[in-house]
Residue frames as qw, qx, qy, qz and C-alpha x, y, z in Angstrom:
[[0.221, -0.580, -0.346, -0.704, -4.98, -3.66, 5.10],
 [0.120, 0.114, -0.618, 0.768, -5.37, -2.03, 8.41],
 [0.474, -0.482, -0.513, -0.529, -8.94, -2.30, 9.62],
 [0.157, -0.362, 0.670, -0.629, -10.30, -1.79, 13.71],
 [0.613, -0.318, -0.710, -0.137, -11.76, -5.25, 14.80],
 [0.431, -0.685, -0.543, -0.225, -14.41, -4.82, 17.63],
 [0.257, -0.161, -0.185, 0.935, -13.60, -1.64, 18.23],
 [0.067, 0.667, 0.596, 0.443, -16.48, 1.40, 18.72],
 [0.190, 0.344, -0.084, 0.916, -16.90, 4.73, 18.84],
 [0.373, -0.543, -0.693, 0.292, -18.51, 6.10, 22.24],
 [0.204, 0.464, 0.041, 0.861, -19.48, 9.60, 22.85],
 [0.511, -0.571, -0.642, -0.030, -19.90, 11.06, 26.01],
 [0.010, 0.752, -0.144, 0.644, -20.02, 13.93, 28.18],
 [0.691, 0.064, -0.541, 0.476, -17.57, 13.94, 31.01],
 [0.377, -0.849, -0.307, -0.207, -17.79, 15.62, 34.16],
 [0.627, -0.414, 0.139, 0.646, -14.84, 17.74, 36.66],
 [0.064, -0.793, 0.087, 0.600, -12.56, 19.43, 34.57],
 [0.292, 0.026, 0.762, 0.577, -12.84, 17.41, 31.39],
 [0.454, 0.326, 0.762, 0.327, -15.23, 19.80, 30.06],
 [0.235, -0.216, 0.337, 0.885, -15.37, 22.27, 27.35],
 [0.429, 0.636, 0.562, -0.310, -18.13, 24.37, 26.07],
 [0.345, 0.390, 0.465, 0.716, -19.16, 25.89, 22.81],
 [0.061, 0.223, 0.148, -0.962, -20.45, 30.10, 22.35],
 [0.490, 0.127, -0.217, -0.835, -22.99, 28.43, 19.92],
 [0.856, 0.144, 0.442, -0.227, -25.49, 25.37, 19.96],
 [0.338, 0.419, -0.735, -0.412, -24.02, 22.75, 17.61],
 [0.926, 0.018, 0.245, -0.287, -26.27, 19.57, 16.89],
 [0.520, -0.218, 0.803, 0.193, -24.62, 15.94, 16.24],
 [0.776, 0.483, -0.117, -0.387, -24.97, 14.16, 12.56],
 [0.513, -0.285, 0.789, 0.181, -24.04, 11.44, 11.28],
 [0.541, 0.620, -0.249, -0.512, -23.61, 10.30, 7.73],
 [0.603, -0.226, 0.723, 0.252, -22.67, 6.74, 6.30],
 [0.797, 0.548, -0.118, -0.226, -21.89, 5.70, 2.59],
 [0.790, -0.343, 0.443, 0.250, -19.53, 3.34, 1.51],
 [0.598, 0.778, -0.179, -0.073, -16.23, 3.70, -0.61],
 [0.054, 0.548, -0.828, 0.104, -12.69, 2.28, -1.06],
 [0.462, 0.133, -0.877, 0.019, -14.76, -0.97, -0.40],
 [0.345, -0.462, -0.698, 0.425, -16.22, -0.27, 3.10],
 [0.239, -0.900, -0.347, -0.115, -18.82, 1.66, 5.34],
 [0.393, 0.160, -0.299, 0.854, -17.51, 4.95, 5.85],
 [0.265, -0.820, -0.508, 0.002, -19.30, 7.15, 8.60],
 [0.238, 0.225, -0.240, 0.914, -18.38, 10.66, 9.60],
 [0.320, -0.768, -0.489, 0.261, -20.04, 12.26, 12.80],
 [0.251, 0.206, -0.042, 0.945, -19.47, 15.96, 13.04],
 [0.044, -0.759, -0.425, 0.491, -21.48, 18.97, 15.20],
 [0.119, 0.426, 0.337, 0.831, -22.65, 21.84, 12.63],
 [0.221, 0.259, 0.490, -0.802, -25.25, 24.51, 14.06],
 [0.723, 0.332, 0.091, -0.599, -27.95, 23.70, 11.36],
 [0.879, 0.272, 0.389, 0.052, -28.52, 20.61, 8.62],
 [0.560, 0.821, 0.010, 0.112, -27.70, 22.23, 5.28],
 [0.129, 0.870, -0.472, 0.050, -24.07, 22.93, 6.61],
 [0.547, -0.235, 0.798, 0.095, -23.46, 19.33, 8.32],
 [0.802, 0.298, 0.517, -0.017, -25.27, 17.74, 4.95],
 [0.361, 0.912, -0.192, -0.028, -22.98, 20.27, 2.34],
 [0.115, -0.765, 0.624, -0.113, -19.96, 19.51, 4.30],
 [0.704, -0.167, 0.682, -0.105, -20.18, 16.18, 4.89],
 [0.788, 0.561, 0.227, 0.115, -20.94, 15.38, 0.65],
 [0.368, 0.849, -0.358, 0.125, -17.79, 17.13, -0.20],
 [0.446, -0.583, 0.636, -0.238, -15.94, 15.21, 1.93],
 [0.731, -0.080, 0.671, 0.100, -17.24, 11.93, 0.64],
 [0.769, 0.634, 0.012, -0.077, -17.23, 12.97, -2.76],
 [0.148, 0.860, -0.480, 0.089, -13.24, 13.70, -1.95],
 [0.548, -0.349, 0.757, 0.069, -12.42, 9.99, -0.51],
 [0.823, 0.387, 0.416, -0.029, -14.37, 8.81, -3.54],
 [0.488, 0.812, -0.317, -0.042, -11.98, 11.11, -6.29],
 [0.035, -0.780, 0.625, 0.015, -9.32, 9.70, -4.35],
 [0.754, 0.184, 0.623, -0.098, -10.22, 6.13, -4.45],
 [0.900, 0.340, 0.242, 0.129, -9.46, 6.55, -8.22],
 [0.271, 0.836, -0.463, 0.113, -6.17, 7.64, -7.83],
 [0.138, -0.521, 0.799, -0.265, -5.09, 5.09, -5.32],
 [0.852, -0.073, 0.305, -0.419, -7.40, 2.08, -5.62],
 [0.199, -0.300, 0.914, 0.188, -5.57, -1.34, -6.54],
 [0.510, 0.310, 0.754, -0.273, -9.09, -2.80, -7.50],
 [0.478, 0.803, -0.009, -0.356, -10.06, -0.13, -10.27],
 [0.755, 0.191, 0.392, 0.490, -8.22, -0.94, -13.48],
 [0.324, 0.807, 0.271, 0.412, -8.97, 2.53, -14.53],
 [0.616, -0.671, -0.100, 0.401, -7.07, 3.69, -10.98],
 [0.010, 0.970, -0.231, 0.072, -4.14, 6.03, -11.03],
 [0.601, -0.501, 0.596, -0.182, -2.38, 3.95, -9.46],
 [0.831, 0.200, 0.513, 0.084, -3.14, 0.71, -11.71],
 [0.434, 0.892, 0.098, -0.085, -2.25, 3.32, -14.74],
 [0.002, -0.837, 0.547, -0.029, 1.24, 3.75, -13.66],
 [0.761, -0.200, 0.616, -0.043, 1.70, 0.42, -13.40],
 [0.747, 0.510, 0.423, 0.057, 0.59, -0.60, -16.38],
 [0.543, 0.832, -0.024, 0.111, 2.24, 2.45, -18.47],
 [0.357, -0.837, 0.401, -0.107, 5.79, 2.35, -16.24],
 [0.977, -0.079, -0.009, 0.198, 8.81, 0.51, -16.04],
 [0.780, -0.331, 0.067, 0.527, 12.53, 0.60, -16.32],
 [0.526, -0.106, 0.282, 0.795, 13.18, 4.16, -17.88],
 [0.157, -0.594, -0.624, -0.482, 9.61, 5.19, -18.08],
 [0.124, -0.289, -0.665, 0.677, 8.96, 7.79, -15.53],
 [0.003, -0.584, -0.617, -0.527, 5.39, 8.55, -15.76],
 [0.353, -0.397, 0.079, -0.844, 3.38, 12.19, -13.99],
 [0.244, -0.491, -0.834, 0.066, 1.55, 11.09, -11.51],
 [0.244, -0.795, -0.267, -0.487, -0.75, 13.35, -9.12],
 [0.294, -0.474, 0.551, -0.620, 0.08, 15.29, -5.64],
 [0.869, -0.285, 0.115, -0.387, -2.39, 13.03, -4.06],
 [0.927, 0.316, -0.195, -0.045, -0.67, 10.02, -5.47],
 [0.315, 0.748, -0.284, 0.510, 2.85, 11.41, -5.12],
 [0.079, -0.664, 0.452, -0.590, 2.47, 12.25, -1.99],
 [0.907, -0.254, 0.135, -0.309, 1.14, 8.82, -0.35],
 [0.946, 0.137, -0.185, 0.227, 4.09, 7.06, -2.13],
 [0.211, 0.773, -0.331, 0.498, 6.21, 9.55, -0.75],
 [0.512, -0.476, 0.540, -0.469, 5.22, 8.78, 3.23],
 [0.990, 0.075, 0.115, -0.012, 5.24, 4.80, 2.03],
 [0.587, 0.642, -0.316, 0.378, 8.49, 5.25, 0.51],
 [0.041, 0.740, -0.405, 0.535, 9.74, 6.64, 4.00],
 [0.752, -0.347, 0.421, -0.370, 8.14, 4.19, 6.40],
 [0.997, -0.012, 0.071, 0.038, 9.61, 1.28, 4.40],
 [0.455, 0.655, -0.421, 0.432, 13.39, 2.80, 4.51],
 [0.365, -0.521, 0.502, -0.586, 12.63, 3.30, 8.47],
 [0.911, -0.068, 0.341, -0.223, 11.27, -0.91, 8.69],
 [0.076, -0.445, 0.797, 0.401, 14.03, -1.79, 6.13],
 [0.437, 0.045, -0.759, -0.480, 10.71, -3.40, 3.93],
 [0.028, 0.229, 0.914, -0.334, 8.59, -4.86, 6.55],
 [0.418, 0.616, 0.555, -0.370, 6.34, -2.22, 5.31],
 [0.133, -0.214, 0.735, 0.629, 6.34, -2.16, 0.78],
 [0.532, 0.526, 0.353, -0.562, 3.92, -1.25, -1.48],
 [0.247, 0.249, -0.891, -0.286, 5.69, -3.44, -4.02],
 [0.386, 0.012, 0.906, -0.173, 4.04, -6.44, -2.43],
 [0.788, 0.242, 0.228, -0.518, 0.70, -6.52, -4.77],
 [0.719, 0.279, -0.540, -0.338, 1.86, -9.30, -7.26],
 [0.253, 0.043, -0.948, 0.186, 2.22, -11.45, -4.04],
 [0.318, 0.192, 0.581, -0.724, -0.79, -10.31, -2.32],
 [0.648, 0.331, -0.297, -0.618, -2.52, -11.04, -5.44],
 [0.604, 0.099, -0.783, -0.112, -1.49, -14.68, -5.21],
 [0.235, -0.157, -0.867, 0.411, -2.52, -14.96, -1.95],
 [0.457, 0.127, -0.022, -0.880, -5.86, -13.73, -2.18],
 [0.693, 0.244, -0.574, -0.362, -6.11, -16.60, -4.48],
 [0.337, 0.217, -0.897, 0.184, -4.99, -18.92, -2.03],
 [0.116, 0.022, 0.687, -0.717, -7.62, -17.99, 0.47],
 [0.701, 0.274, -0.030, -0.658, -10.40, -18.21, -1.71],
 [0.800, 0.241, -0.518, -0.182, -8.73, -22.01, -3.04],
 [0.717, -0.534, 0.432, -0.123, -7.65, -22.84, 0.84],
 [0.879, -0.326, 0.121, 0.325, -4.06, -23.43, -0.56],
 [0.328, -0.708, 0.278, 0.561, -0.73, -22.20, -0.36],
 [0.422, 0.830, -0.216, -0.294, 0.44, -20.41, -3.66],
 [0.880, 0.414, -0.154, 0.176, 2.90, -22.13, -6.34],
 [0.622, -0.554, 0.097, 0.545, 6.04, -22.12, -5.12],
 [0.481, 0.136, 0.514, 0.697, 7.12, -21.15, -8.54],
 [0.008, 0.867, 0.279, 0.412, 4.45, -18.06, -9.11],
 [0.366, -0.905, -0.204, -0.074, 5.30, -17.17, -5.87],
 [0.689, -0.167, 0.301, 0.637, 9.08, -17.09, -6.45],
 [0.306, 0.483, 0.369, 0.732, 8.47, -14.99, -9.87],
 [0.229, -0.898, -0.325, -0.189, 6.06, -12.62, -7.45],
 [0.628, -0.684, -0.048, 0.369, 8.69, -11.94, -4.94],
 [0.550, 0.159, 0.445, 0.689, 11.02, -11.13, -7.87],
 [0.233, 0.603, 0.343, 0.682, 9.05, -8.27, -8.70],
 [0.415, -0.839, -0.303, 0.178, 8.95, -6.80, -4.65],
 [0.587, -0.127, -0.202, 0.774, 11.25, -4.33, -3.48],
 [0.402, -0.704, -0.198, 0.550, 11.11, -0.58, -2.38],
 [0.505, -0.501, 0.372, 0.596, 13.95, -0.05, -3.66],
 [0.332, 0.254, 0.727, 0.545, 12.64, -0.13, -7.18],
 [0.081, 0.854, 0.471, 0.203, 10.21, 2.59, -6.87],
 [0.493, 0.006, 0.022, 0.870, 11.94, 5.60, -8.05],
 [0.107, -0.827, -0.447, 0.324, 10.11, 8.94, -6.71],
 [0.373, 0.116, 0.080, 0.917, 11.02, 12.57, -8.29],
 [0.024, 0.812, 0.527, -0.250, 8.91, 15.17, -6.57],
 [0.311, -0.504, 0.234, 0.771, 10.95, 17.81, -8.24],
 [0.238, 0.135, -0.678, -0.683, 9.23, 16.50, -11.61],
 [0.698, 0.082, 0.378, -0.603, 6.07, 14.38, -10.06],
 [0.556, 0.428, -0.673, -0.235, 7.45, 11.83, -11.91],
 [0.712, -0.340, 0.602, -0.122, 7.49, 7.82, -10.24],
 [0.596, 0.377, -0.682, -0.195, 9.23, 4.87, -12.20],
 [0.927, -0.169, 0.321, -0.091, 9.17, 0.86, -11.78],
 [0.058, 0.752, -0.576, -0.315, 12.47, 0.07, -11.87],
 [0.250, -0.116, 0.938, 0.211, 11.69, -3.63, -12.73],
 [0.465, -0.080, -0.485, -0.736, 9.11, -5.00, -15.17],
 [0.613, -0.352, -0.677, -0.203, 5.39, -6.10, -14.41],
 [0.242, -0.102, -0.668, 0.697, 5.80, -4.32, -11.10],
 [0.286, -0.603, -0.602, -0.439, 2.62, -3.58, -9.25],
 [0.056, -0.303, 0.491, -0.815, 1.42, -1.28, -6.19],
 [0.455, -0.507, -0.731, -0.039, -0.77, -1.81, -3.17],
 [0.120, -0.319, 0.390, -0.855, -1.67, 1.17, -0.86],
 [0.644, -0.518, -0.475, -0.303, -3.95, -0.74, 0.89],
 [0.644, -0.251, -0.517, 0.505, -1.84, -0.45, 3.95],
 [0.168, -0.072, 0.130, 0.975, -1.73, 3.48, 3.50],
 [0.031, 0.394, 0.608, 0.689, -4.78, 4.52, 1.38],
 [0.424, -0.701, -0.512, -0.259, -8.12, 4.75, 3.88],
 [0.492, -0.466, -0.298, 0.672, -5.63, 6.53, 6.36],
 [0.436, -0.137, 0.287, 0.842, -4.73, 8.80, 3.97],
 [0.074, -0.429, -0.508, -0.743, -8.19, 9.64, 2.59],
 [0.388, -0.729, -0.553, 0.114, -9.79, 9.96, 6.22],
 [0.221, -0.422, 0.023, 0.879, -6.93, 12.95, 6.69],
 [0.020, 0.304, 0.565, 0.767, -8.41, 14.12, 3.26],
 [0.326, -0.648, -0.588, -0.359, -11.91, 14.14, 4.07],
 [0.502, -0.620, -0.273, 0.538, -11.24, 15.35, 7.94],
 [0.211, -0.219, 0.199, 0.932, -9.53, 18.54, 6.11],
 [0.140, -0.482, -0.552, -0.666, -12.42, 19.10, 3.70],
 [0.364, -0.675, -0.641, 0.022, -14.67, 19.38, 6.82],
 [0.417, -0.522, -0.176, 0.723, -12.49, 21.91, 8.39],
 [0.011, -0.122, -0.394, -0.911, -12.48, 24.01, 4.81],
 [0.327, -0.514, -0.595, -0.524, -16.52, 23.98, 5.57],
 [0.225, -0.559, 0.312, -0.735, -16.15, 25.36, 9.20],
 [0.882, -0.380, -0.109, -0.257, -17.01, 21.87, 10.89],
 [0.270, 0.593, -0.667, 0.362, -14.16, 21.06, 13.59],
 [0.607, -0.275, 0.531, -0.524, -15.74, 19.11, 15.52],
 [0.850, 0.302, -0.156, -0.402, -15.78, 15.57, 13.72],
 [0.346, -0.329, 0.831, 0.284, -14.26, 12.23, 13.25],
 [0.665, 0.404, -0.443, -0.445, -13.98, 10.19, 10.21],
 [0.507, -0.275, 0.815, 0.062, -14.03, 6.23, 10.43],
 [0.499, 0.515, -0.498, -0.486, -13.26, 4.98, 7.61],
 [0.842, -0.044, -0.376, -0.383, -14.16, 1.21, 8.72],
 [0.831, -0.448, -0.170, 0.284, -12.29, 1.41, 11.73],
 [0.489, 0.183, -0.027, 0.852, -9.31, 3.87, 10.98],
 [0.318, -0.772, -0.468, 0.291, -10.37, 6.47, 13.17],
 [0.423, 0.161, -0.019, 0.891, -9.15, 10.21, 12.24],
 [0.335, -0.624, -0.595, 0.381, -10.32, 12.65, 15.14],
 [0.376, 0.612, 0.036, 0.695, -10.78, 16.20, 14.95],
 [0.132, -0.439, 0.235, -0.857, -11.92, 18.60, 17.48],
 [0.048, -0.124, -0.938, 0.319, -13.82, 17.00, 20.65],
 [0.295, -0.508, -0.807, -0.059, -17.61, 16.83, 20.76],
 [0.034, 0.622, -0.050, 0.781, -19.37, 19.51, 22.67],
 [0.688, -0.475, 0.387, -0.389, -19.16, 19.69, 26.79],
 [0.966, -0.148, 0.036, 0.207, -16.40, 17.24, 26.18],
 [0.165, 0.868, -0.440, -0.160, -12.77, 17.23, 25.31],
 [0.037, -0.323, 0.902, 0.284, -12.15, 14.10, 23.44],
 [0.839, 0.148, -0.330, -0.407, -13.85, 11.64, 21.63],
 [0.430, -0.377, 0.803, -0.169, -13.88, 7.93, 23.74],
 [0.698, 0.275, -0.492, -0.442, -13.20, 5.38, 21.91],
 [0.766, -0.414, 0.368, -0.325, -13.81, 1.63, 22.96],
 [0.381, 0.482, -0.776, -0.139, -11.19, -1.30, 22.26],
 [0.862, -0.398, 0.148, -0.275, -11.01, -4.62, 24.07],
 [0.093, -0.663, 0.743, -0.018, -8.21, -6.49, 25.29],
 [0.730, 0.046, 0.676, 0.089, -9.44, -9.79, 23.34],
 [0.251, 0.311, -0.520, -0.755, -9.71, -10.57, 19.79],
 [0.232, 0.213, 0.948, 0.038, -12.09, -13.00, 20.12],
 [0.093, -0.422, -0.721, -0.542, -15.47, -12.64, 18.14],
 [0.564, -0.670, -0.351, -0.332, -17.90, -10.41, 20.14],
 [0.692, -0.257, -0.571, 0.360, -15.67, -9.82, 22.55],
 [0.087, -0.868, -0.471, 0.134, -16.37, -7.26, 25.09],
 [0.192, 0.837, -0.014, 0.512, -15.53, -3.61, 24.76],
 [0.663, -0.560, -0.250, 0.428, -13.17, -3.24, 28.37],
 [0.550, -0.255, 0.071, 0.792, -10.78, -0.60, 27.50],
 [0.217, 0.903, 0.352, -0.114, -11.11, 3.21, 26.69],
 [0.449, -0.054, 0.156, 0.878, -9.27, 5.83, 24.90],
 [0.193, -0.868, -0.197, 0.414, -10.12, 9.36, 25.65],
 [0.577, -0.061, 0.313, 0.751, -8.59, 11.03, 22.06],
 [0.508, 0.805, 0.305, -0.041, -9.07, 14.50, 19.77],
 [0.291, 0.926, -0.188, -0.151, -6.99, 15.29, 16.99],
 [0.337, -0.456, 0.821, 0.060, -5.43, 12.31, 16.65],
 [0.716, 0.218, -0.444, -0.492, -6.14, 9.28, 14.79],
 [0.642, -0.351, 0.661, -0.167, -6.29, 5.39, 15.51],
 [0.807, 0.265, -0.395, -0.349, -6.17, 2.08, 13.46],
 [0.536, -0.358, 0.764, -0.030, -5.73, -1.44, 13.95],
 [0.499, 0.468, -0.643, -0.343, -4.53, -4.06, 11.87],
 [0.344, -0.265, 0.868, -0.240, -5.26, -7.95, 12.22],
 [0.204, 0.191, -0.908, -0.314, -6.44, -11.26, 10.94],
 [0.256, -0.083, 0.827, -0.494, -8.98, -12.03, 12.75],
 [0.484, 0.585, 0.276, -0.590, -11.68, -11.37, 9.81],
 [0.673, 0.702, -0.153, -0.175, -9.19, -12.23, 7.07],
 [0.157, -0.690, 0.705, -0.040, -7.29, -15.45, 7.20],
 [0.811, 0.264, -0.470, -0.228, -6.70, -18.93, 5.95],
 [0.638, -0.416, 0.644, -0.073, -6.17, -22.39, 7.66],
 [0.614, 0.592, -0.466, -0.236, -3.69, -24.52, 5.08],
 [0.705, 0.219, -0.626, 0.250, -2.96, -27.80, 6.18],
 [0.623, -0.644, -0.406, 0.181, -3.74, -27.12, 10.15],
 [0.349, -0.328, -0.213, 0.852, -1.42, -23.74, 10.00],
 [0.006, -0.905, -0.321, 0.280, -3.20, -20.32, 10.16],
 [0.424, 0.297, 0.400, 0.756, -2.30, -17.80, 7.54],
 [0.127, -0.515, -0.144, 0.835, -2.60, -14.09, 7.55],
 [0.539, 0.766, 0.250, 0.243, -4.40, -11.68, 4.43],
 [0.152, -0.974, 0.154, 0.060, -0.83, -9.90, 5.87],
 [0.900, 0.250, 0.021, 0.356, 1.79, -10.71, 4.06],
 [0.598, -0.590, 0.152, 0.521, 5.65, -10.36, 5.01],
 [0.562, 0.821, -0.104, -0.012, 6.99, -8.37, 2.36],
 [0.254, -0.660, 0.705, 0.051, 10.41, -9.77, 3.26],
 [0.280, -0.070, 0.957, 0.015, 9.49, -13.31, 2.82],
 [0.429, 0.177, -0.537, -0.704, 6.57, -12.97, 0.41],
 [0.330, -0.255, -0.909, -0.002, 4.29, -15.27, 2.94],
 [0.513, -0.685, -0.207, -0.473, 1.20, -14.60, 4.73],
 [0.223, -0.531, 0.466, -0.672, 1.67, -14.04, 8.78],
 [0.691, -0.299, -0.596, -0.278, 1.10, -16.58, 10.82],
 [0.212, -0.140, -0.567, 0.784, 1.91, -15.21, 14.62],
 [0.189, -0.713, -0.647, -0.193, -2.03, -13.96, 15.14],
 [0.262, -0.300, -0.267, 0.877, -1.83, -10.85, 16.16],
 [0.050, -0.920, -0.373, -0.109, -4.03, -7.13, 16.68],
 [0.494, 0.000, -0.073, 0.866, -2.12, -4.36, 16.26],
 [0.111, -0.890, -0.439, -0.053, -3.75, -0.81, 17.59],
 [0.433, -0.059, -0.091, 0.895, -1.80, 2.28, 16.79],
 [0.061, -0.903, -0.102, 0.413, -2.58, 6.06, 18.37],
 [0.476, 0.093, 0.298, 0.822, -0.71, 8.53, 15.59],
 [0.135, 0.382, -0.012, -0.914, -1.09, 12.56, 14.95],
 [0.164, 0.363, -0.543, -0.740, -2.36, 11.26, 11.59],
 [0.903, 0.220, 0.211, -0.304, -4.54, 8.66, 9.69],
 [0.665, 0.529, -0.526, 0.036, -1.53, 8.11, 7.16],
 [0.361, 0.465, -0.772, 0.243, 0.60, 7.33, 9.78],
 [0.677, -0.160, 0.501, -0.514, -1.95, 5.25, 11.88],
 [0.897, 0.375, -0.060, -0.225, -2.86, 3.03, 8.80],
 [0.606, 0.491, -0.588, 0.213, 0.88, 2.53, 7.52],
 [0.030, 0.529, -0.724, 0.442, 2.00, 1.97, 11.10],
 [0.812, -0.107, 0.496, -0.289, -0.22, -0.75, 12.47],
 [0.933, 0.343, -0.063, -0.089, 0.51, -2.62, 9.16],
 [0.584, 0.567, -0.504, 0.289, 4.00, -2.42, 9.32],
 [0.240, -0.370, 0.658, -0.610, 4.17, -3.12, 13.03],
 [0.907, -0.059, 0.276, -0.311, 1.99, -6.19, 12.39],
 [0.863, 0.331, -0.356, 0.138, 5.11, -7.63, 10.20],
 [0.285, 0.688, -0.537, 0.396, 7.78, -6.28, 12.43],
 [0.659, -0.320, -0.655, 0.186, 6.58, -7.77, 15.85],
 [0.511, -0.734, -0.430, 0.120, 6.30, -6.57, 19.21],
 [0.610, -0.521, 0.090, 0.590, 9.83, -5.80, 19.93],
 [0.466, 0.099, 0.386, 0.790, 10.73, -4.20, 16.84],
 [0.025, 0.763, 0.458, 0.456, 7.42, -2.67, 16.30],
 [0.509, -0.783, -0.354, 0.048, 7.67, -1.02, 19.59],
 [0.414, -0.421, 0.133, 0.796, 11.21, 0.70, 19.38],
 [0.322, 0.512, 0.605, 0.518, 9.84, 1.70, 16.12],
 [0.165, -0.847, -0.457, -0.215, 7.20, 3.71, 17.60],
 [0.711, -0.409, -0.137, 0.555, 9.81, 5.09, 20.22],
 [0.530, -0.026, 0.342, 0.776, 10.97, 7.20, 17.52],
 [0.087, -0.600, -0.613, -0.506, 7.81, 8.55, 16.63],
 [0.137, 0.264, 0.528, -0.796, 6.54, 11.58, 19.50],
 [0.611, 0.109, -0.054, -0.782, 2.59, 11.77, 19.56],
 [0.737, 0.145, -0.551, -0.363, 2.12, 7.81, 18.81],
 [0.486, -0.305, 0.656, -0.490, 1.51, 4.63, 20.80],
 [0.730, -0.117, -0.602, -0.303, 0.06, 0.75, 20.75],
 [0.679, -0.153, 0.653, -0.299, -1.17, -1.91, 22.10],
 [0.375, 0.412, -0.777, -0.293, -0.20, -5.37, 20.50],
 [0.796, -0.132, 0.507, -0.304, -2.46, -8.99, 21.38],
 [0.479, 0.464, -0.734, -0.125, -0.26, -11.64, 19.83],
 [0.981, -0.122, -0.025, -0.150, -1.41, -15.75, 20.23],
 [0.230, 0.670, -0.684, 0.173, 2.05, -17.35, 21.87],
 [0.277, 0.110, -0.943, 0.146, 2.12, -20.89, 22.60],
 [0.204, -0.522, -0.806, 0.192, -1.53, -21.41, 23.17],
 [0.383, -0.632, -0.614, 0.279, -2.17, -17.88, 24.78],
 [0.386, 0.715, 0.139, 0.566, -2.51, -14.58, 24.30],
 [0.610, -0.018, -0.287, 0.738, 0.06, -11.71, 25.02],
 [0.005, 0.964, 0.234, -0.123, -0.26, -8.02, 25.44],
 [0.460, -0.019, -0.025, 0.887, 2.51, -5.69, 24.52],
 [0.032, -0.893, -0.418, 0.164, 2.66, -1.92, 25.01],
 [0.478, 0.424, -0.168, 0.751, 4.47, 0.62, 24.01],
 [0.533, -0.212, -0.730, 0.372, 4.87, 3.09, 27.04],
 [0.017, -0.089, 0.056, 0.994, 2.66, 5.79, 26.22],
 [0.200, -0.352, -0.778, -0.480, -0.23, 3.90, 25.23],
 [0.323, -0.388, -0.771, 0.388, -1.49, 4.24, 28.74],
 [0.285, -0.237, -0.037, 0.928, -1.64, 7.71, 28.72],
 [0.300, -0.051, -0.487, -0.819, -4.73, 7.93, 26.11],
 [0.278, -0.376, -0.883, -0.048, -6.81, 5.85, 28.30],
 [0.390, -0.609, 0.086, -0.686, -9.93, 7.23, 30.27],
 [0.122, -0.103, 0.675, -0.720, -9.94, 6.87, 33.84],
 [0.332, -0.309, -0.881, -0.133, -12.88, 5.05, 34.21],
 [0.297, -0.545, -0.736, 0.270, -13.65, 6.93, 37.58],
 [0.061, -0.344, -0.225, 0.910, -14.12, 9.80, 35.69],
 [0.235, -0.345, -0.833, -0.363, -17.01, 8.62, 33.74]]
């Protein structure tokens, strides 16, 4: 689950030639309610209430419909449904929505060869458990779990809207995917209500539209620790883009004096234990979310040729290495930062 740790959203008006006016007064708003599990807030500029408070409920009523197409938690889910009613020879309907998330999951874990797999929930499910009983899963559940991972087993037909589990007792997780995927959602609803000016953070997953007025981006603040509280130092300067970061730092287990991840290798069907903050720039929310998570299994080097491939996208990686922490970049990241001494 991709989440931005002490990261916040700054808004300010820039001076020079960073800035851009509107033909009509448009006033700030801000809305919070909480779904998928967490506080979701959406800022946006409208020219009166009634259109920021119209727009803005349709929006969350649309992360909330989608929440029960994709939610691992709900039994009554979409998502849990197909599970449950699937298997070898069973392809069941699903929805676009649905469909179309396993679709861009489906692709990112052909391109990582499985580093990122939305197979994984019957191991992430035992290792939940483990963090809540501070110890490491049966060897033997967690053998039978791994047994039911793979990719490769989820059998897509968009021609018919049709998914199968090609093994039995397989389960999904979009948790790596999902809150990306509804912040594009909701970010589109706004636009269908004339409000282009807005971002959606969906508890960190940042999905940016149009810039503030008498600006031309939305600055967002990161910091180049993970420690607790640690200070905001670093800016990005972004609109119409998206961010997210993925990391442990909030959701992790010490077994026997070694440090466990709630990020689990879908290769090896164990929690992470290289500490690491992964912060990816992407056009998208889908492909912010999926790509910090899978770029927190793949590692620096891999993650980073990854991205290579990818025009419009970037990171920054802080990974704990013998005592001390690292930076990586990819070599674009830089590029999204503000200048400072235009402030």
């Amino acid at each position: 689950m991709s989440y931005i740790f002490q990261t916040c959203l700054l808004l300010s008006t820039l001076s020079g030639n960073q800035q851009c006016t509107d033909s009509e007064i448009l006033n700030r708003y801000e809305f919070q309610e909480v779904h998928m599990g967490v506080q979701w807030r959406i800022i946006l500029y409208a020219t009166d209430k009634p259109i920021a408070n119209n727009a803005a409920q349709n929006a969350f009523r649309r992360v909330k419909e989608l929440n029960k197409l994709l939610s691992d938690y709900d039994p009554e889910s979409e998502l849990n449904k197909l599970c449950r009613l699937s298997g070898p020879g069973k392809p069941v309907p699903v929805s676009p929505p649905l469909l179309e998330v396993l679709k861009r999951s489906q692709a990112l874990s052909l391109e990582t060869e499985g580093a990122f797999d939305v197979t994984i929930s019957p191991v992430v499910r035992l290792w939940r458990r483990a963090r809540r009983q501070t110890r490491m899963p049966d060897p033997t559940r967690l053998a039978d779990a791994r047994a039911k991972v793979g990719y490769q087993s989820l059998k897509l037909s968009e021609q018919n809207r049709t998914v199968e589990l090609l093994k039995d007792d397989m389960r999904l997780d979009l948790g790596g995917i999902a809150k990306g995927y509804a912040a594009d959602v909701a970010l589109q609803v706004l636009k269908e209500h004339g409000i282009n000016r807005a971002m959606i953070d969906a508890s960190g997953d940042l999905v940016l539209g149009e810039p503030p007025p008498d600006s031309c981006g939305w600055k967002i603040g990161i910091s180049s620790s993970d420690a607790p509280q640690a200070k905001i130092d670093r800016f990005l300067y972004l609109h119409n883009m998206a961010v997210a970061t993925s990391g442990d730092a909030l959701q992790h287990v010490v077994i026997d004096g070694k440090r466990y991840s709630h990020i689990v290798d879908p290769r090896t069907g164990l929690g992470l234990t290289d500490q690491s903050r992964v912060t990816v720039i992407a056009p998208n929310g889908t492909s912010a979310d999926s790509l910090a998570s899978a770029i927190s299994v793949l590692g620096p080097v891999e993650g980073i040729k990854l991205l290579s491939k990818k025009p419009g996208t970037a990171c920054l990686i802080l990974r704990h290495e013998n005592g001390k922490m690292k930076s990586y970049e990819s070599p674009c990241f830089s590029c999204y930062e503000l200048d400072q001494n235009q402030e």
